[in-house]
C-alpha positions as CSV (number, residue, x, y, z in Angstrom):
1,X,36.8,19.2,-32.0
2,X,39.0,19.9,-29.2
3,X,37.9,20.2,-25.8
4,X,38.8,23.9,-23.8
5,X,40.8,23.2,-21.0
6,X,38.7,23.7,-17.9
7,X,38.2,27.5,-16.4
8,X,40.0,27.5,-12.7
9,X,37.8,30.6,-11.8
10,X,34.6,29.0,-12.6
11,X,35.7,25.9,-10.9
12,X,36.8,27.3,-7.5
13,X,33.4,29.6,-7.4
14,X,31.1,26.1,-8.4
15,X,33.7,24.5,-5.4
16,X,32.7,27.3,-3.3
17,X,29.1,27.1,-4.0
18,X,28.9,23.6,-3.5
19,X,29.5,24.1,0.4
20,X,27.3,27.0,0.3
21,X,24.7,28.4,3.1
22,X,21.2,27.6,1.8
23,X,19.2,30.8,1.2
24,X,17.8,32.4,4.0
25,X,13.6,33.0,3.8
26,X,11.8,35.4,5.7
27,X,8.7,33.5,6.9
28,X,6.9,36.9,7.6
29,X,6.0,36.8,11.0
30,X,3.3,34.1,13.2
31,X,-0.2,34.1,11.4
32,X,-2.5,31.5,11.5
33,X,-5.4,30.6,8.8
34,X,-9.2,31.4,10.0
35,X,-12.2,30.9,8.3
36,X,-15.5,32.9,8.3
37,X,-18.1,30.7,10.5
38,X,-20.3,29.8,7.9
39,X,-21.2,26.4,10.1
40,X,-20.4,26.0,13.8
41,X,-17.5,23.5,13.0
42,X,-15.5,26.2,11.2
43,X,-16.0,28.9,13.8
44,X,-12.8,27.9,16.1
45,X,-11.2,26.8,13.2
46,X,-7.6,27.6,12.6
47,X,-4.6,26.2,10.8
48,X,-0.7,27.1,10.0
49,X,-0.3,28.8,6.9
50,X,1.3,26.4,4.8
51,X,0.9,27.4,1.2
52,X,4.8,25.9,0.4
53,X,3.5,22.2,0.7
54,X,2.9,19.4,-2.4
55,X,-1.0,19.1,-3.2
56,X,-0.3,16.1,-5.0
57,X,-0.2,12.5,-3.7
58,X,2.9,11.6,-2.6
59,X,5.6,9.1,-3.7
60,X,3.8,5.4,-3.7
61,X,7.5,3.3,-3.8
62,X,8.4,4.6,-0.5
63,X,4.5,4.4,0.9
64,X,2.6,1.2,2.2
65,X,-0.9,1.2,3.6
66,X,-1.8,1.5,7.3
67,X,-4.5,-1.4,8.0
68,X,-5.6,-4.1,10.4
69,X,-5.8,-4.2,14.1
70,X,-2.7,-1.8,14.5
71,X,-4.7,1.1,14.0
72,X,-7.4,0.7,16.6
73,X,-4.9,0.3,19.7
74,X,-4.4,-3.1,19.5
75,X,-1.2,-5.4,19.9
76,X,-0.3,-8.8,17.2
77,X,-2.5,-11.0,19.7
78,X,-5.5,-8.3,19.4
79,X,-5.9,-6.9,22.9
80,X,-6.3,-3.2,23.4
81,X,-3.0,-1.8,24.5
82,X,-3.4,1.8,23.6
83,X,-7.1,3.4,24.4
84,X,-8.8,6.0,22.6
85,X,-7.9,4.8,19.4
86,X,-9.8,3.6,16.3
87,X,-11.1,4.7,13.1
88,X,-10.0,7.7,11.3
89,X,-9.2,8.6,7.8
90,X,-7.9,5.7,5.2
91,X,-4.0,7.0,5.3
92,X,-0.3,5.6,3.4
93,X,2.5,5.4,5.8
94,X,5.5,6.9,4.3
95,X,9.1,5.4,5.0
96,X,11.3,8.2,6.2
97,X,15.4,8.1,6.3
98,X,16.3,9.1,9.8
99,X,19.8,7.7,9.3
100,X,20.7,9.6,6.0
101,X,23.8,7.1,5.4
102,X,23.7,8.0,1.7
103,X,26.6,10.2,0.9
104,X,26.4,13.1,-1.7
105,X,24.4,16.3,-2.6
106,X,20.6,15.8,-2.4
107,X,18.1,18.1,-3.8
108,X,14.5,18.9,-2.4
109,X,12.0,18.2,-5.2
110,X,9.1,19.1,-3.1
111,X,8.0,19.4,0.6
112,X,4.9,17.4,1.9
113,X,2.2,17.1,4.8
114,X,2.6,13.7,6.2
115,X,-0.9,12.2,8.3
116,X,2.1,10.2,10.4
117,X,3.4,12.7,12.0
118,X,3.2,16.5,13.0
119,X,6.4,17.6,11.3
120,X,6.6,18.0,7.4
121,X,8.5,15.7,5.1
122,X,11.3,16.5,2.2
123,X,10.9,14.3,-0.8
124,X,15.3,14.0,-1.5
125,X,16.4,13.1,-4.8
126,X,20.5,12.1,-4.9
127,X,22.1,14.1,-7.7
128,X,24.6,11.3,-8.4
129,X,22.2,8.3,-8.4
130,X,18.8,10.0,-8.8
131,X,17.1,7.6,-5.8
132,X,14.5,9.3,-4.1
133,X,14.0,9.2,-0.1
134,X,11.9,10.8,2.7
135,X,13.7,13.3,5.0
136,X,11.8,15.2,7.9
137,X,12.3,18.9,6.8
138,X,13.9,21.8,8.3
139,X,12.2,24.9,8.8
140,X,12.6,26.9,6.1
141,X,14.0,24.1,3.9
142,X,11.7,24.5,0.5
143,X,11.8,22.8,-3.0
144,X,15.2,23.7,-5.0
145,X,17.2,23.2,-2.1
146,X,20.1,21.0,-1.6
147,X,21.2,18.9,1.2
148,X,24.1,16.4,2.4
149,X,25.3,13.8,4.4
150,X,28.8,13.7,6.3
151,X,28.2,10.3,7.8
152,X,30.4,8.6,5.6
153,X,32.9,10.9,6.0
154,X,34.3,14.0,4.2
155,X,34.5,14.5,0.8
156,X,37.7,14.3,-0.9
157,X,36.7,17.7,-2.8
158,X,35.5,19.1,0.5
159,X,38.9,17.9,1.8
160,X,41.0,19.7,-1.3
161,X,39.2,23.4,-0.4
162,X,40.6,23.4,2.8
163,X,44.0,22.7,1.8
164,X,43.8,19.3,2.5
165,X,44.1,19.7,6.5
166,X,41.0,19.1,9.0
167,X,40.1,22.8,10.2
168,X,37.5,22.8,12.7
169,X,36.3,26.4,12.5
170,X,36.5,26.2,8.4
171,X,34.6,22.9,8.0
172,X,32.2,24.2,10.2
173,X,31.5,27.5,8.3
174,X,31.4,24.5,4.9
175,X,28.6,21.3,6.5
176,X,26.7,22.9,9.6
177,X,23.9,24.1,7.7
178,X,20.4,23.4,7.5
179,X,19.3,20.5,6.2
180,X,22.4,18.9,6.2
181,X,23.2,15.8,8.2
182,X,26.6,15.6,10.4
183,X,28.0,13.4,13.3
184,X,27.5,14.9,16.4
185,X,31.5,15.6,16.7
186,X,31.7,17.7,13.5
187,X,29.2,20.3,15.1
188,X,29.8,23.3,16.7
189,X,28.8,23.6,20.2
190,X,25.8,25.5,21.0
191,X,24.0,25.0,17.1
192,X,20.6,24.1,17.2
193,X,20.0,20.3,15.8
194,X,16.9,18.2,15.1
195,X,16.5,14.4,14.1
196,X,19.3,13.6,17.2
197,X,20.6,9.7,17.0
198,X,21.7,8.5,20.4
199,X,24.5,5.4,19.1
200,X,26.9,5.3,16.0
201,X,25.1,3.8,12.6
202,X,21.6,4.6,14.1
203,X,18.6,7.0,13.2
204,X,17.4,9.8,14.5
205,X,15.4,9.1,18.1
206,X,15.2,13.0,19.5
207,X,13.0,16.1,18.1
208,X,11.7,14.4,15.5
209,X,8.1,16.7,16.1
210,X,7.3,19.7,14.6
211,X,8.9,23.0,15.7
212,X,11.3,20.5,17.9
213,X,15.1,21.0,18.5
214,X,18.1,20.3,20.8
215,X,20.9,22.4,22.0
216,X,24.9,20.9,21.7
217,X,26.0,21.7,24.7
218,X,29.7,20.5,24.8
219,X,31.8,18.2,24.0
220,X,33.7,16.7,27.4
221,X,36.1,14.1,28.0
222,X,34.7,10.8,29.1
223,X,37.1,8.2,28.8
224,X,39.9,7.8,30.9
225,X,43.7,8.6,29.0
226,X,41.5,8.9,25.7
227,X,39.4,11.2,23.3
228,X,35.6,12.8,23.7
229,X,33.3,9.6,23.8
230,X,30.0,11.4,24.1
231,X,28.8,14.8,23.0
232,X,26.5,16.7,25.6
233,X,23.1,17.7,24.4
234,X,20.1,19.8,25.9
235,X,16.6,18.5,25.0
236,X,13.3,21.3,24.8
237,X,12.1,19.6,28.1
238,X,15.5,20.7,29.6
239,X,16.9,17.4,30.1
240,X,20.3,16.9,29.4
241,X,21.8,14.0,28.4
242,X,25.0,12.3,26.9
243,X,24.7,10.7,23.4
244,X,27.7,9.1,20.9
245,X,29.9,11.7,19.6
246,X,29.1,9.7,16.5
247,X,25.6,9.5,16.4
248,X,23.7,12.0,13.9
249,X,22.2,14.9,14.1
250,X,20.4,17.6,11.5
251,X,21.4,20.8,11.7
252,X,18.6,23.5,12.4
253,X,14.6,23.0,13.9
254,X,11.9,20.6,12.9
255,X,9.5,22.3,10.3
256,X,6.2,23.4,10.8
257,X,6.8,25.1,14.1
258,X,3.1,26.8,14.6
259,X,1.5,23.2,14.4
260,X,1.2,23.8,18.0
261,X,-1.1,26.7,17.7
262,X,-3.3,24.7,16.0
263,X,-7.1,24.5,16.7
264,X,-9.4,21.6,15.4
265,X,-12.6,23.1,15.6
266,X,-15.2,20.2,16.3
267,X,-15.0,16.5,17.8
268,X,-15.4,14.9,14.4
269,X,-12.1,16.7,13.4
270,X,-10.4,14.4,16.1
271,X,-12.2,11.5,15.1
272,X,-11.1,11.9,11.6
273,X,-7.7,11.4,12.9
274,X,-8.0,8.1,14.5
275,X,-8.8,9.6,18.0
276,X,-11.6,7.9,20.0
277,X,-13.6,9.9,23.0
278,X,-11.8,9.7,26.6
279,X,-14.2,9.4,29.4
280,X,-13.3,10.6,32.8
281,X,-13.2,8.1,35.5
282,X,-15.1,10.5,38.0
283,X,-18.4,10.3,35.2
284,X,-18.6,6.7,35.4
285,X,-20.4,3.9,37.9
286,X,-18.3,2.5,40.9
287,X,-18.4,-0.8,39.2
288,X,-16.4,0.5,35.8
289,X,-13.5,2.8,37.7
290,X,-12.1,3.4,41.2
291,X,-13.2,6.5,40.6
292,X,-16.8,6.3,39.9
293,X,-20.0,6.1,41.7
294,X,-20.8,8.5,45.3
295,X,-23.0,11.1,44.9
296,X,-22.2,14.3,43.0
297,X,-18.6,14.9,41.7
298,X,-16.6,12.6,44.6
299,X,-13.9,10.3,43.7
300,X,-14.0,8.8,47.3
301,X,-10.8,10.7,48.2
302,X,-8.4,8.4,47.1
303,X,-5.0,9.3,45.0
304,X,-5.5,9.6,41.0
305,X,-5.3,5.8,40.0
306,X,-5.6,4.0,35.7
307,X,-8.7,2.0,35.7
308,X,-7.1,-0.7,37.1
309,X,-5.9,0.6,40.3
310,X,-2.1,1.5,39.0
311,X,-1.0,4.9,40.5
312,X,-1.2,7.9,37.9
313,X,-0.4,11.6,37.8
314,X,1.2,13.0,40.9
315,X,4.8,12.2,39.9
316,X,4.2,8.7,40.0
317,X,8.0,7.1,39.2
318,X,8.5,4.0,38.1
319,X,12.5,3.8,37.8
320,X,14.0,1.8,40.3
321,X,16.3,3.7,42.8
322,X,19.4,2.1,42.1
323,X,19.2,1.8,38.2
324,X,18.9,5.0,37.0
325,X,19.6,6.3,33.3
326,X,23.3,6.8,33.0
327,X,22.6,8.9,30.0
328,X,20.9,11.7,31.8
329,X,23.1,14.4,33.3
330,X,21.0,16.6,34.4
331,X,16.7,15.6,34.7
332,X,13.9,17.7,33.3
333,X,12.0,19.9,35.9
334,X,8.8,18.3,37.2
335,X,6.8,20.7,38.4
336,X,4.2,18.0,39.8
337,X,2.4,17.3,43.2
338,X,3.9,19.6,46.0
339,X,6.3,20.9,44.0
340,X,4.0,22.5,41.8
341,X,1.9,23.7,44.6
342,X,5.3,25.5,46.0
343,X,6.3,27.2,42.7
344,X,2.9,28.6,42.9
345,X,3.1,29.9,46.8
């Protein structure tokens, strides 16, 4: 039996599609779950709505267990490094892609909570190899889904619906959608990215949290007699710095934007989480922190010092003068010490 010869209608419009803008969701406005305060724990309780995420467990090959002295603050010769840690819930630590190398369309099987970090994860299955991989989701971005990768370069099919020439503005309007992963060159300026790299064949380093993103801000020259080397990006803090024209970025925001909203409810909440008690300097004795001992609430009017006498707060830098960060262009505001007492006069 004789094959029919292939449709070109159907194969422009499924050539069309395949560079198509993901759906658009209406998320229905800001509302946060409460529960009826059947026990003091549950009275302050509330939590992001979230009914979109996998009750399952998640994928084991791409999981390993978190255990030994890394989880209570402690570096490989067993000191404490990190305090107020310890304890918590037994958790898996999943193995997320923040480079997205891998070429080709990827669909979202299903989206997931992750106890490592704030944002959500996309379980990503490749439709031309089938392997599975951990992305951090968009907002937005649900099951059904597809996604791609232009780190490797553009498609040759991608290539043939422009006419086989580059156009900015038309490859644009075909990647810089959410979910999908581009070089920082290949974005348009002023597009809100998450998951930023800072160097050529690296992950993602920036607004990696939840609800996080950064702003392209342009695209200068930065080499003498030569091309754009670096592509000019604004961070939520309002730094702005240079990173790689090459480096990656994903295009849109960092899911589960109300985490910050948030409200645990009761101390043992925060212990389940691996978080230990802080105890203020100023409620100790004289003999455990500079701060302790006198009479009454007194830290013996000296400047906020670490239990071990290091300077802290205050806008305390430790940067030396003449190395500074040659990536910043323009610092984030610290509104600290006398500045902060100015913004307020």
């Amino acid at each position: 039996m004789a094959t029919p010869p292939p449709d070109p209608i159907r194969a422009s419009v499924t050539a069309n599609t395949a560079f198509g803008p993901p759906p658009i969701r209406d998320e229905g406005g800001f509302a946060m779950k409460t529960y009826k305060p059947r026990t003091p724990g549950v009275r302050h309780l509330k939590r992001p709505i979230n009914d979109h995420l996998w009750k399952g467990r998640p994928h084991l090959p791409l999981t390993f267990a978190k255990k030994g002295q890394g989880k209570g603050g402690r570096n490989n010769t067993g000191r404490v490094t990190v305090r107020h840690r310890g304890g918590g819930h037994k958790r898996r630590i999943r193995t997320v892609d923040f480079s997205r190398m891998a070429a080709g369309r990827h669909t979202v099987e299903r989206i997931e909570h992750d106890p490592g970090r704030s944002a959500h994860i996309a379980l990503m299955v490749s439709e031309t190899t089938g392997k599975k991989s951990y992305i951090v989701a968009a907002e937005g971005m649900r099951a059904g889904d597809t996604a791609q990768s232009y780190r490797a370069g553009i498609p040759r099919d991608l290539l043939d619906s422009m006419g086989g020439v580059v156009d900015p503005g038309m490859l644009a309007a075909k990647t810089a959608w959410r979910g999908n992963c581009l070089p920082l060159h290949m974005i348009p300026i002023g597009t809100l990215v998450y998951n930023v790299g800072s160097a050529k064949e690296r992950g993602g380093v920036f607004c990696r949290s939840a609800g996080t993103y950064a702003t392209i801000v342009s695209k200068g020259e930065d080499i003498k007699g030569g091309g754009s080397r670096f592509v000019t990006v604004r961070l939520q803090s309002g730094e702005v710095r240079k990173v790689s024209k090459d480096a990656c970025a994903t295009v849109g925001v960092a899911s589960n934007a109300h985490y910050q909203h948030r409200q645990l409810g009761k101390a043992g909440r925060k212990r389940w989480l691996g978080i230990r008690p802080t105890v203020r300097g100023l409620a100790m004795n004289a003999a455990d922190h500079p701060h302790g001992g006198g009479r009454g609430k007194s830290k013996g009017n000296v400047d906020p010092v670490s239990p071990w006498g290091l300077p802290a707060k205050s806008g305390y830098k430790t940067r030396h003068v003449r190395k500074p960060n040659k990536w910043v262009v323009l610092e984030r505001v610290r509104n600290q010490g006398k500045r902060r007492r100015q913004n307020k006069s």
